[in-house]
LUMDOLO-28663 format. One record per residue (C-alpha): residue number from 1; residue in three letters; x, z, y. Coordinates in steps of 0.001 Angstrom, whole numbers, always signed. Each point is the difference from the previous one (the first is absolute). Layout:
N
<node><nr>NUM</nr><rest>ala</rest><c1>X</c1><c3>Z</c3><c2>Y</c2></node>
...
END
This chain:
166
<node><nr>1</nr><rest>unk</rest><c1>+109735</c1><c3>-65802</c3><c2>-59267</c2></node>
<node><nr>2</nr><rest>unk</rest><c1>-3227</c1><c3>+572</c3><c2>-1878</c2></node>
<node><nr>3</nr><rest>unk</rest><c1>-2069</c1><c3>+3365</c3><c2>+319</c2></node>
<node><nr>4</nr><rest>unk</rest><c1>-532</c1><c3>+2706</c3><c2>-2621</c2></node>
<node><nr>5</nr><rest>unk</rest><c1>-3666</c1><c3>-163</c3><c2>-351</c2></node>
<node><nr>6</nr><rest>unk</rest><c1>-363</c1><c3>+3815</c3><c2>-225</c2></node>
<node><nr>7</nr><rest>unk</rest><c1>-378</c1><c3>+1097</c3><c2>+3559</c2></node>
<node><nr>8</nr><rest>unk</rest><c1>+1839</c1><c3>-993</c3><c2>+3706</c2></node>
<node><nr>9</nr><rest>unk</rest><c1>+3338</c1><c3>-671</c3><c2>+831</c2></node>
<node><nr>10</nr><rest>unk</rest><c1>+2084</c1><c3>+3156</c3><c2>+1776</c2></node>
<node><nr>11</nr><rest>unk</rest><c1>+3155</c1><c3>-409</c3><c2>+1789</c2></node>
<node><nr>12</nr><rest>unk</rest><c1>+2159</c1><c3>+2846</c3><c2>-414</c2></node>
<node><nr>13</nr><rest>unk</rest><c1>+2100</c1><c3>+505</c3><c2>+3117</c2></node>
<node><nr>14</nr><rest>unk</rest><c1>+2825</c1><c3>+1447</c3><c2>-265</c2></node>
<node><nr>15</nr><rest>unk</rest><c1>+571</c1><c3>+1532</c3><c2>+3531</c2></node>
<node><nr>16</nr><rest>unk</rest><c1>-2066</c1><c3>-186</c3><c2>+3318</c2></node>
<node><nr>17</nr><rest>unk</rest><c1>+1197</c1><c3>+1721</c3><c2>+2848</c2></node>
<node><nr>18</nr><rest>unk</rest><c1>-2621</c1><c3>+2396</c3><c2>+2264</c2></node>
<node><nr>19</nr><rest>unk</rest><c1>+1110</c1><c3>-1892</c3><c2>+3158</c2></node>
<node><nr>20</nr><rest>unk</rest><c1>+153</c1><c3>-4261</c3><c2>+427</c2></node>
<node><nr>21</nr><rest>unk</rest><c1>+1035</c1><c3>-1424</c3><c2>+3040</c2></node>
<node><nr>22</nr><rest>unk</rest><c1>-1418</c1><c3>+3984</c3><c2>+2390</c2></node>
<node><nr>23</nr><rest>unk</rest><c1>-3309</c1><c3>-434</c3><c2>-2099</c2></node>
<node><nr>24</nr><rest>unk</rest><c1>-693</c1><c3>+2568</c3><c2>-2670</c2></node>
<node><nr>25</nr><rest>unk</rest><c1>-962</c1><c3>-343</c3><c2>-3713</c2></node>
<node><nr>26</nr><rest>unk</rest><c1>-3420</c1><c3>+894</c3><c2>-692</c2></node>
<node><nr>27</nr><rest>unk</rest><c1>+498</c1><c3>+2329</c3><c2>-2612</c2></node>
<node><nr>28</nr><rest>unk</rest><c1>-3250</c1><c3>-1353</c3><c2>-1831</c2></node>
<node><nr>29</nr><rest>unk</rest><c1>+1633</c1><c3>-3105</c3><c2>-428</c2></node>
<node><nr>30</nr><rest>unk</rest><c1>+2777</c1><c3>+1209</c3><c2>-1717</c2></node>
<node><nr>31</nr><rest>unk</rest><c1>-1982</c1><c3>+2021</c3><c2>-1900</c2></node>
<node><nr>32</nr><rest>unk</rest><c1>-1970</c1><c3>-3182</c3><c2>-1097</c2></node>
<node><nr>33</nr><rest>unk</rest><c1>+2841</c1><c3>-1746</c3><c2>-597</c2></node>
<node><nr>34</nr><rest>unk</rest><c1>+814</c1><c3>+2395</c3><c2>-2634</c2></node>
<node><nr>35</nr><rest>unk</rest><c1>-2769</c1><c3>+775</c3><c2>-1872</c2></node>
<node><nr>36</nr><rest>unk</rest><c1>-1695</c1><c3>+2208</c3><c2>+2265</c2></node>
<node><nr>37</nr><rest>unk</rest><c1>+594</c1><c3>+3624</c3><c2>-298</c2></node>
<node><nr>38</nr><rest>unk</rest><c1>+410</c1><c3>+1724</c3><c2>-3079</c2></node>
<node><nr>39</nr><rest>unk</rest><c1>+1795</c1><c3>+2875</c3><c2>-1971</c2></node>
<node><nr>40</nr><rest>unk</rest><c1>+2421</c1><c3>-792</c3><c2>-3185</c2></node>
<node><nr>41</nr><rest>unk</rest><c1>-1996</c1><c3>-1157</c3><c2>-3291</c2></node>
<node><nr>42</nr><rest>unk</rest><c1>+571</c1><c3>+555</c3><c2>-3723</c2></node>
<node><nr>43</nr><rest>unk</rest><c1>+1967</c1><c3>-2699</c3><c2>-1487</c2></node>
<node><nr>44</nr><rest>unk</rest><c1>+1955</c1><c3>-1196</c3><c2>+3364</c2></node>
<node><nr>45</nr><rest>unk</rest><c1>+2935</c1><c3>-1602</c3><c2>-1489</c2></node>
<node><nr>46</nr><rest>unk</rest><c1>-1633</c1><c3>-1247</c3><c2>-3340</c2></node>
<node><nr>47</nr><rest>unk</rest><c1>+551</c1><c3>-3669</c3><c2>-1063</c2></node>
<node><nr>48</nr><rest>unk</rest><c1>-2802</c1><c3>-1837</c3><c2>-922</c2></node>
<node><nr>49</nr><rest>unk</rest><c1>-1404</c1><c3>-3770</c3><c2>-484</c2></node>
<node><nr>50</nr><rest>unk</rest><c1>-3015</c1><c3>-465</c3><c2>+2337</c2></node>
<node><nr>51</nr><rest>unk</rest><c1>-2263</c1><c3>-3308</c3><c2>-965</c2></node>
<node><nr>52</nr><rest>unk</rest><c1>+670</c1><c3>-2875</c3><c2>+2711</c2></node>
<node><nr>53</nr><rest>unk</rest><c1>-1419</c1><c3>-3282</c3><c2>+686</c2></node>
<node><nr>54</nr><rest>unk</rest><c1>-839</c1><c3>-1704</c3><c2>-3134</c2></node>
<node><nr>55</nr><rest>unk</rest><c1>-263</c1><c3>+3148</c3><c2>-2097</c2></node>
<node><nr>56</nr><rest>unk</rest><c1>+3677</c1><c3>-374</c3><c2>-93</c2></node>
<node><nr>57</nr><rest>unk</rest><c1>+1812</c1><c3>+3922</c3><c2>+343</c2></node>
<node><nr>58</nr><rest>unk</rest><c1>+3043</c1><c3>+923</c3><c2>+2308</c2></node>
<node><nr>59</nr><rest>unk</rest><c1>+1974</c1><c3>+2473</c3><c2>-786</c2></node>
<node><nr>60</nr><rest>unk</rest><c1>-280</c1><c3>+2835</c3><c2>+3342</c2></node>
<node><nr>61</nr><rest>unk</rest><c1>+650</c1><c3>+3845</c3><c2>+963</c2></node>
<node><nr>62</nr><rest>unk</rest><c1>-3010</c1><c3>+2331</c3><c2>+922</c2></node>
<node><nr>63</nr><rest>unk</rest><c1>+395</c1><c3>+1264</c3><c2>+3372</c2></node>
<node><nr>64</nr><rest>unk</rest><c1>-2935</c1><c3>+1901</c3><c2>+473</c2></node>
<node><nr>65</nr><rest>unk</rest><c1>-3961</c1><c3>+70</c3><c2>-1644</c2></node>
<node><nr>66</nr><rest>unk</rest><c1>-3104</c1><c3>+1316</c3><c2>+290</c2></node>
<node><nr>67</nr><rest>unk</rest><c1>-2888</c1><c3>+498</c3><c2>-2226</c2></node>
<node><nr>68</nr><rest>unk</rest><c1>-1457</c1><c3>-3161</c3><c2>+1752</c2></node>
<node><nr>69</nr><rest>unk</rest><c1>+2878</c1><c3>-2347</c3><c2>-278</c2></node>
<node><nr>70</nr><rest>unk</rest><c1>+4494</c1><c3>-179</c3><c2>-105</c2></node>
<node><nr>71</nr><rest>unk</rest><c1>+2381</c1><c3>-1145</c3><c2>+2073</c2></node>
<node><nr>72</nr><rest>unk</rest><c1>+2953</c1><c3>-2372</c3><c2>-2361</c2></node>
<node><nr>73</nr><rest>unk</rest><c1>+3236</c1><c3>-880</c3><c2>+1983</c2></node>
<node><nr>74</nr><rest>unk</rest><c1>+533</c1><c3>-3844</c3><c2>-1212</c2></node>
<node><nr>75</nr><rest>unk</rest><c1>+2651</c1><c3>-825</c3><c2>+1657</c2></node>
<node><nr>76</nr><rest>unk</rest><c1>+2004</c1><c3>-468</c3><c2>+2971</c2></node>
<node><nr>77</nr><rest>unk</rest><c1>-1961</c1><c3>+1373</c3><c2>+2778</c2></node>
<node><nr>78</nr><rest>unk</rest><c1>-3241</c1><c3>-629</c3><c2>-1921</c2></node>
<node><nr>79</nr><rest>unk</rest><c1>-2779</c1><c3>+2827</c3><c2>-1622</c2></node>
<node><nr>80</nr><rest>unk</rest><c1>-3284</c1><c3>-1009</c3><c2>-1286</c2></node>
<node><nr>81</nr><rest>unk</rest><c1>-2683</c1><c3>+2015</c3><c2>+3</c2></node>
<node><nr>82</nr><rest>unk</rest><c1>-2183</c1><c3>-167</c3><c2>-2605</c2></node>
<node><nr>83</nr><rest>unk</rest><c1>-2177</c1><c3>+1686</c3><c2>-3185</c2></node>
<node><nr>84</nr><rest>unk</rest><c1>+892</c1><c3>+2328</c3><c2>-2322</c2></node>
<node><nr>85</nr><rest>unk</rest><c1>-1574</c1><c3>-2338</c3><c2>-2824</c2></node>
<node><nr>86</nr><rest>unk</rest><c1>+2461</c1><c3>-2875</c3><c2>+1065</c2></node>
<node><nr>87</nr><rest>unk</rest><c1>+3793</c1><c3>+2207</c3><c2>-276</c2></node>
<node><nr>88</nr><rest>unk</rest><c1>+1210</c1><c3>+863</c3><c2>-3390</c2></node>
<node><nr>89</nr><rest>unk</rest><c1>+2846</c1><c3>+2184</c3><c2>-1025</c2></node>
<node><nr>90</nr><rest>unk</rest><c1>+2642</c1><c3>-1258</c3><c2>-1754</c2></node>
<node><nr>91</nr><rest>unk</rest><c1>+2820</c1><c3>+895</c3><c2>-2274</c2></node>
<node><nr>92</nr><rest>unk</rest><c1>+3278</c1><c3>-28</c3><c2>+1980</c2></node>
<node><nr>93</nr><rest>unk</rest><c1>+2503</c1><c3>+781</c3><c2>-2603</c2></node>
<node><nr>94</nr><rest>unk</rest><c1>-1798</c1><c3>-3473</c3><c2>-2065</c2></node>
<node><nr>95</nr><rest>unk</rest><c1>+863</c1><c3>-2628</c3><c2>+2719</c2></node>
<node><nr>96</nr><rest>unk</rest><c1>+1734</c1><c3>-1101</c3><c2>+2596</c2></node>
<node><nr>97</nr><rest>unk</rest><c1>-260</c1><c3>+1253</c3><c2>+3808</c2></node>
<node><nr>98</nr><rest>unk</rest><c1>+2040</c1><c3>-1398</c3><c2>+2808</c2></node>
<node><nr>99</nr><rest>unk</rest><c1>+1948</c1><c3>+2131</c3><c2>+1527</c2></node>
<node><nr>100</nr><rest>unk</rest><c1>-2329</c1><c3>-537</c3><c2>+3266</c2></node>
<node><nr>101</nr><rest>unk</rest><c1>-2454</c1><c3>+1446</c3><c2>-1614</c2></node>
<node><nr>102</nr><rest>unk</rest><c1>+2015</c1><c3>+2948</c3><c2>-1147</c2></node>
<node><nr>103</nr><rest>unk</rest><c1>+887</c1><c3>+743</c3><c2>+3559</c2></node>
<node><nr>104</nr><rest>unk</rest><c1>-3221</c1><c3>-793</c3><c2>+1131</c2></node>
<node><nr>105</nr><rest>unk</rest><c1>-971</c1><c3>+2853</c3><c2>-2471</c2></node>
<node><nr>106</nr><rest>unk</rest><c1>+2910</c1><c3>+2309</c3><c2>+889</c2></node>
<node><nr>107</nr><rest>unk</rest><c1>-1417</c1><c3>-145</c3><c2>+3932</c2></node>
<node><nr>108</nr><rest>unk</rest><c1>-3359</c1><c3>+358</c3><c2>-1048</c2></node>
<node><nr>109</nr><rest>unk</rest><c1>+298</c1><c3>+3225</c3><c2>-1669</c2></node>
<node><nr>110</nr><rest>unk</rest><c1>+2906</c1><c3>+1512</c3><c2>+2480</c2></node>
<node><nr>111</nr><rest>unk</rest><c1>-2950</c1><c3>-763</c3><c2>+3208</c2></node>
<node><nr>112</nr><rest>unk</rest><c1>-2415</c1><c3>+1690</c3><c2>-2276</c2></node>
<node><nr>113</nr><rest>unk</rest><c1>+1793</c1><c3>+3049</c3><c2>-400</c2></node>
<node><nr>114</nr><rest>unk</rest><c1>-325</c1><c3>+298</c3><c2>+3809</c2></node>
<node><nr>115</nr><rest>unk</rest><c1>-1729</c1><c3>+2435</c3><c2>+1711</c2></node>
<node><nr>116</nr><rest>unk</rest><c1>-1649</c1><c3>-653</c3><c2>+3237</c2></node>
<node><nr>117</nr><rest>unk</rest><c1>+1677</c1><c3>+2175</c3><c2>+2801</c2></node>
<node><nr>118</nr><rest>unk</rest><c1>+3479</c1><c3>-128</c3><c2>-2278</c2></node>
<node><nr>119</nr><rest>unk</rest><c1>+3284</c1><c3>-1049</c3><c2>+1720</c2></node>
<node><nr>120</nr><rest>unk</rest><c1>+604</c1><c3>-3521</c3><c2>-903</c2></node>
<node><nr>121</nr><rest>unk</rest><c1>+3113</c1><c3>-2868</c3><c2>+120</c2></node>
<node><nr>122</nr><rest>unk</rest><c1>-1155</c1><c3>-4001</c3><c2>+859</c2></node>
<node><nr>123</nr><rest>unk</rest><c1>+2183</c1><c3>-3113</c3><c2>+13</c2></node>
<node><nr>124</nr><rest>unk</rest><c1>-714</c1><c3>-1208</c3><c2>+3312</c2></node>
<node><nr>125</nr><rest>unk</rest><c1>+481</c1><c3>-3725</c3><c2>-1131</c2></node>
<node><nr>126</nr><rest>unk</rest><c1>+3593</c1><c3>-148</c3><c2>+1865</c2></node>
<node><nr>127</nr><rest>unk</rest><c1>+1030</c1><c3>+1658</c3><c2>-2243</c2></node>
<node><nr>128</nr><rest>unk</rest><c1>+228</c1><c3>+2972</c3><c2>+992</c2></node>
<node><nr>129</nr><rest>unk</rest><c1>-2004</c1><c3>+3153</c3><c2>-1000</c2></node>
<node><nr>130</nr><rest>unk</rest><c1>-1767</c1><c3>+2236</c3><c2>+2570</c2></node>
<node><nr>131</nr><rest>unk</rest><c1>-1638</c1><c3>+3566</c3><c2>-1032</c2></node>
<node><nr>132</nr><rest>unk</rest><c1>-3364</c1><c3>+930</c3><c2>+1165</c2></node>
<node><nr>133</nr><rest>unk</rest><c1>-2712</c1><c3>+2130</c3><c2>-1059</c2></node>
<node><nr>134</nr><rest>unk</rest><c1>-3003</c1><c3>-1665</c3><c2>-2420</c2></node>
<node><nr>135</nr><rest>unk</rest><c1>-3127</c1><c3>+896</c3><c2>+2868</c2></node>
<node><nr>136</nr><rest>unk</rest><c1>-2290</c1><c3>-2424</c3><c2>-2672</c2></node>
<node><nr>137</nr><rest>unk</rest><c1>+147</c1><c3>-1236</c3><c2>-3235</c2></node>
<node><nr>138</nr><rest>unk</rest><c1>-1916</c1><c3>-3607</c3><c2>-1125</c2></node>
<node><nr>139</nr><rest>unk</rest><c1>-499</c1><c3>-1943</c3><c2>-3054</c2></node>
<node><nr>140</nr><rest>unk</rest><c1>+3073</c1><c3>-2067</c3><c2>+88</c2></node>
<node><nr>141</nr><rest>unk</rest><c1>+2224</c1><c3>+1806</c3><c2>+2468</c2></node>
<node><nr>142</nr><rest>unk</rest><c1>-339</c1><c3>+2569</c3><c2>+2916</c2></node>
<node><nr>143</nr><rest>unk</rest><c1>+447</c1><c3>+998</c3><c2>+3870</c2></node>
<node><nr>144</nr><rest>unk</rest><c1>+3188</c1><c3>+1578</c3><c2>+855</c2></node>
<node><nr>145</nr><rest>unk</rest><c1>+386</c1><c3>+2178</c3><c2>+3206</c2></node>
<node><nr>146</nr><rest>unk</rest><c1>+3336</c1><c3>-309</c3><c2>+1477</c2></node>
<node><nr>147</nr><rest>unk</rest><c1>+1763</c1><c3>+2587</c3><c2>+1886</c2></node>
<node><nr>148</nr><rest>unk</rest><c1>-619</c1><c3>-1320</c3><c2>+3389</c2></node>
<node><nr>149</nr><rest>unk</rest><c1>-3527</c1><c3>-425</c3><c2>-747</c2></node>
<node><nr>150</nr><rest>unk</rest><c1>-90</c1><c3>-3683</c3><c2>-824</c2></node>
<node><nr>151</nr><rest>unk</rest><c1>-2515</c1><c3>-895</c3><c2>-3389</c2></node>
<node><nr>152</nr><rest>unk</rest><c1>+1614</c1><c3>-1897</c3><c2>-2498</c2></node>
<node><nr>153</nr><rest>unk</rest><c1>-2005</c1><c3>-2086</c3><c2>-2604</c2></node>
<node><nr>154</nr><rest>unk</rest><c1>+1757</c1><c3>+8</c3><c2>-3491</c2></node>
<node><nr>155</nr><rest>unk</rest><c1>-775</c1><c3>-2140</c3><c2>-3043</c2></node>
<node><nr>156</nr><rest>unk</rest><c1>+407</c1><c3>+2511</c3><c2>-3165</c2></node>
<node><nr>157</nr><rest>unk</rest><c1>+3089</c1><c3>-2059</c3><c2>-1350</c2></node>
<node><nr>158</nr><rest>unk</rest><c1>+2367</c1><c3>+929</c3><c2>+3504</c2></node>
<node><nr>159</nr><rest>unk</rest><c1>-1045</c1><c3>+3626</c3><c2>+171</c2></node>
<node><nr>160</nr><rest>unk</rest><c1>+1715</c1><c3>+2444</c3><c2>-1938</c2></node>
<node><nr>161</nr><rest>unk</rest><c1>-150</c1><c3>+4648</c3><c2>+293</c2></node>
<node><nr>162</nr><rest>unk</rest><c1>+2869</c1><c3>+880</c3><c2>+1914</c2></node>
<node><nr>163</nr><rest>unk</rest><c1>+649</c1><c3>+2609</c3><c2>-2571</c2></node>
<node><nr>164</nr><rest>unk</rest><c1>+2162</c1><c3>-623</c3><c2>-2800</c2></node>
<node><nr>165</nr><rest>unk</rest><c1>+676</c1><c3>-3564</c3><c2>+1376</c2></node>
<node><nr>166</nr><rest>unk</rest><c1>+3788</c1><c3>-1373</c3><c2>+108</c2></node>
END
């Protein structure tokens, strides 16, 4: 697998659980793991091509940006983080997008829309879905309290406001 050139590797998780094995989560790591923390950003949800290794652009869904730099969702489990001067917008209506991407997009702006404190749904990866309350919102996803207290870290593509939701 070769390496976009435009800044590091992150692996999206998709859910870590505040407790392994009697041992609790640091809460910074999950934090880390997504981004670090952050409030929702203009454009969450836009698809974009970001320049990649060999000047060569992949087609990706802003999931959050500063004035600095922007986090692009590139697929499965993976979000680059990179410059402004390297992700261009494109013209959805003229080509073709995978409907991964669309989804990708969908998720993207739905976790945006999410306040911090709000009452949220998650697929707990059994697929099931729990309900918690959204005690911290990240770059790519967030930390859900559960009602018995337990912290629940959610990548923004299994998290969902548990308003209007069927």
């Amino acid at each position: 697998m070769r390496r976009m050139s435009t800044g590091p590797k992150r692996s999206l998780p998709l859910l870590a659980v505040a407790r392994n094995a009697g041992e609790p989560l640091h809460l910074e790591n999950a934090r880390k793991r997504f981004g670090g923390a952050a409030s929702s950003s203009a454009g969450c949800g836009r698809i974009v091509e970001v320049i990649g290794a060999g000047n060569v652009p992949v087609l990706g869904v802003v999931l959050h940006q500063t004035d600095a730099d922007i986090d692009v969702w590139v697929g499965e489990a993976l979000v680059r983080r990179t410059r402004h001067d390297k992700v261009f917008a494109i013209d959805a209506s003229a080509r073709e997008i995978s409907d991964a991407t669309l989804r990708a997009a969908s998720d993207a702006r739905v976790f945006g829309a999410i306040e911090r404190g709000a009452r949220v749904l998650y697929d707990t990866g059994d697929g099931r879905v729990a309900d918690g309350v959204l005690v911290e919102k990240c770059r790519y996803g967030g930390l859900v309290a559960r009602d018995d207290g337990a912290i629940m870290a959610v990548g923004f593509r299994r998290l969902w406001p548990a308003e209007g939701r069927s």
